[in-house]
C-alpha positions as CSV (number, residue, x, y, z in Angstrom):
1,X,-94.8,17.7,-5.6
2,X,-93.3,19.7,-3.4
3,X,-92.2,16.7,-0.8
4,X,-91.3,14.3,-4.1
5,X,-88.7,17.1,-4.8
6,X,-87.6,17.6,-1.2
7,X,-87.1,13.5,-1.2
8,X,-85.5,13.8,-4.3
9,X,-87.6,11.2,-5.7
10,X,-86.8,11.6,-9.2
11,X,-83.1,14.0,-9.0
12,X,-82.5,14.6,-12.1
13,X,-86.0,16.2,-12.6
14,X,-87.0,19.5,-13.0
15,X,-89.9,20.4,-10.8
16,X,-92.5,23.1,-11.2
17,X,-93.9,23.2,-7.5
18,X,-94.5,25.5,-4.7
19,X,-96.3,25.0,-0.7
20,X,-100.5,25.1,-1.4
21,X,-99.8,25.4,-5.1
22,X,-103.6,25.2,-6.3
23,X,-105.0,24.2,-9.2
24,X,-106.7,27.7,-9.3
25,X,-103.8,29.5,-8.5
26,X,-101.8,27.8,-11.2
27,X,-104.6,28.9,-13.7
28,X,-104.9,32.2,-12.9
29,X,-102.1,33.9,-11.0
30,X,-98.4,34.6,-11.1
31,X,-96.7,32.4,-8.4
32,X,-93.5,32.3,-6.6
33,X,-92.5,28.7,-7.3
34,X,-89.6,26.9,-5.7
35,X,-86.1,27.8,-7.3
36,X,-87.5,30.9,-9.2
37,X,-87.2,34.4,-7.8
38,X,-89.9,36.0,-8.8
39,X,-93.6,35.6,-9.6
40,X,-94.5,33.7,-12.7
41,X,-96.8,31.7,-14.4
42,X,-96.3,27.5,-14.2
43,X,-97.2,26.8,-17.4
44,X,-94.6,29.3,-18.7
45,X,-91.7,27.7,-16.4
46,X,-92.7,24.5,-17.2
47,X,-92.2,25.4,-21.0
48,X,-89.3,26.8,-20.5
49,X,-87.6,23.5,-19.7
50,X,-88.5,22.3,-22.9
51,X,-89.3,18.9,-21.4
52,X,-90.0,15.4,-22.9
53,X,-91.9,14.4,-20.4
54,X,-94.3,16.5,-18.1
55,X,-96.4,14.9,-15.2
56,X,-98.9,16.7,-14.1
57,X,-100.1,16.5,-10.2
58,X,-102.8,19.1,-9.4
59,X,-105.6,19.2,-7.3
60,X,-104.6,18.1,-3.3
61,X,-104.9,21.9,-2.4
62,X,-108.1,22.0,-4.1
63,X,-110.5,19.6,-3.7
64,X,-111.1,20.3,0.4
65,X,-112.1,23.9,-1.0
66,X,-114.1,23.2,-4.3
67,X,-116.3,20.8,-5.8
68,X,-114.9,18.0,-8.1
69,X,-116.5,20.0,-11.4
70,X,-114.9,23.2,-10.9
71,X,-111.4,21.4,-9.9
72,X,-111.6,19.9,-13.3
73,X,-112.9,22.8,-15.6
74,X,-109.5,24.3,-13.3
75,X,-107.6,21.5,-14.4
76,X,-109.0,21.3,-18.0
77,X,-108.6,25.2,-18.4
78,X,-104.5,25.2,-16.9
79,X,-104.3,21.7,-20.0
80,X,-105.4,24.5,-22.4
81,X,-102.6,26.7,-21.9
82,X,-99.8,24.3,-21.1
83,X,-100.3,21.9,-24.2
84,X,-99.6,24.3,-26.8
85,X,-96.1,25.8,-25.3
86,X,-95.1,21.8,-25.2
87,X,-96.3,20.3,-28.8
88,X,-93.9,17.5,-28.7
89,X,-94.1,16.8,-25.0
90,X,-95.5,13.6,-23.5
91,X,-97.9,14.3,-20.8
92,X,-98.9,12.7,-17.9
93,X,-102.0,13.3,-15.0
94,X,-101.0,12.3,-12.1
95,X,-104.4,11.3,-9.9
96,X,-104.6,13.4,-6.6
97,X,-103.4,10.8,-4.0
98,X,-106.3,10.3,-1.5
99,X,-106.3,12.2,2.1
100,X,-105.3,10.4,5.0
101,X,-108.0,9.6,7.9
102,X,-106.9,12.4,9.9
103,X,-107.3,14.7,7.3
104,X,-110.8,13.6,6.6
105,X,-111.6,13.8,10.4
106,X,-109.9,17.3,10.9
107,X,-111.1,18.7,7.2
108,X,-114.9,17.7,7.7
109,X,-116.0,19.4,4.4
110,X,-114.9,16.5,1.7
111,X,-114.5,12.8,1.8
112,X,-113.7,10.1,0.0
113,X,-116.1,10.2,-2.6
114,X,-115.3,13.4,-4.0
115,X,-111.6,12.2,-4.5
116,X,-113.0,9.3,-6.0
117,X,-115.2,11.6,-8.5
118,X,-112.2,13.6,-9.0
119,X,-110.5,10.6,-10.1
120,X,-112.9,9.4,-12.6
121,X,-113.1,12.8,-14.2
122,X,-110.1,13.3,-14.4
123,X,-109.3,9.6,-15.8
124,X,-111.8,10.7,-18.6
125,X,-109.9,14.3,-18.9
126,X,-106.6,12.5,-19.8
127,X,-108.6,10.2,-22.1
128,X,-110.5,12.9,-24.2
129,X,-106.9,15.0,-24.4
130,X,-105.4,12.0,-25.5
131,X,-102.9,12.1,-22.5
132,X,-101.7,9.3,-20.1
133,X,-103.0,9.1,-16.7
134,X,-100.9,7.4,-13.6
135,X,-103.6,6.5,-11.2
136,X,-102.0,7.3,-7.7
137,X,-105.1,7.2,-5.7
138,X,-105.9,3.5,-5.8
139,X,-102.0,2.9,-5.3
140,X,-102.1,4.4,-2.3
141,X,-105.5,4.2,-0.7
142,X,-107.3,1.6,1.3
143,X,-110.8,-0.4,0.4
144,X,-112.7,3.2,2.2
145,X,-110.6,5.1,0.0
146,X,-108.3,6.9,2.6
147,X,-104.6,7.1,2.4
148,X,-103.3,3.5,3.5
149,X,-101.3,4.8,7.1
150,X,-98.0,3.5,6.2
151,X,-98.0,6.2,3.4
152,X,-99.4,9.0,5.3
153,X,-97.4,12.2,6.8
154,X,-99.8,14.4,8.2
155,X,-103.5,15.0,6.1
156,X,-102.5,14.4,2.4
157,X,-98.7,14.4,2.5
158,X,-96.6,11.4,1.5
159,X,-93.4,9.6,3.9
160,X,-90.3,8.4,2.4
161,X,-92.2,4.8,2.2
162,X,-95.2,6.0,-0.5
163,X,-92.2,8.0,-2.3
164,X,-90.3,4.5,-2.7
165,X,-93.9,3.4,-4.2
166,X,-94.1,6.3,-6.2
167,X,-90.8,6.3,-8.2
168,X,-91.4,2.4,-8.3
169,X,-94.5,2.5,-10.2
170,X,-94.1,5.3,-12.3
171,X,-91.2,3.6,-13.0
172,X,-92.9,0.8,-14.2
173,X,-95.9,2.7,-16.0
174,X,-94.3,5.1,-17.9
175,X,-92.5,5.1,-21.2
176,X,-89.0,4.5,-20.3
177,X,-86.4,7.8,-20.4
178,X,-84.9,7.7,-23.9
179,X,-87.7,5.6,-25.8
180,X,-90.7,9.0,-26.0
181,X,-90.5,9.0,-29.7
């Protein structure tokens, strides 16, 4: 999220982000997030905003460290405590966007299948919590399920080219600003 932000992808958002945010870290520590000077939970500054709309993207930092299962009782643990400080807030999971070949090659401990897995669990997360889900990963990756090159910046970073994607189809598979009631 970090990099939409720094693109200024979507400018009038308000973004709840920081370098190697975790979806462990986000769960269970205080965090110094971008724009906030001091350590504090996300799920508190993300309620503060007292947003419409939330979109949830969790999981890139993770899934080279832990398996797909603990990444999503993570994920599903972090849903707990967000959805009740936003009742009336739509909420969208964003799918982790796949790694680029070089980060496969240089990582050597996770592959494509597990972000695959990841993004069928995670699909069915969104559906049993009755939330939408914005499937990034097969926007953006090739038949092998690595990160086509054209939108890859380093080992599972987005350039300006998968950021003009981005906006475009969230654009186009979200409920429109204005119309969430």
């Amino acid at each position: 999220m970090v990099g939409i932000e720094s693109a200024s992808v979507f400018p009038e958002a308000d973004y709840v982000c920081r370098v190697g945010m975790s979806i462990d870290g986000t769960l269970h520590r205080n965090q110094d997030l971008r724009g906030v000077n001091h350590k504090v939970r996300a799920v508190d500054v993300a309620a503060s905003y007292q947003p419409k709309k939330i979109y949830v993207l969790l999981g890139v930092n993770t899934l080279d460290a832990y398996p797909a299962e603990r990444a999503l009782k993570d994920y599903g643990l972090f849903l707990d405590e967000l959805l009740p400080l936003v009742p009336d807030c739509i909420v969208y999971l964003l799918s982790v966007p796949p790694m680029s070949k070089r980060g496969f090659e240089k990582n050597g401990t996770t592959n494509p299948a597990r972000y695959q897995e990841f993004e069928r669990m995670l699909r069915q997360l969104a559906q049993d919590r009755n939330l939408y889900y914005i499937d990034l990963y097969h926007l953006l990756a090739d038949e092998a399920g690595i990160m086509k090159d054209e939108y890859a910046a380093g080992d599972y970073h987005l350039q300006k080219a998968a950021f003009a994607l981005l906006r475009d189809y969230l654009m186009t598979h979200a409920i429109p600003w204005g119309m969430e009631s």
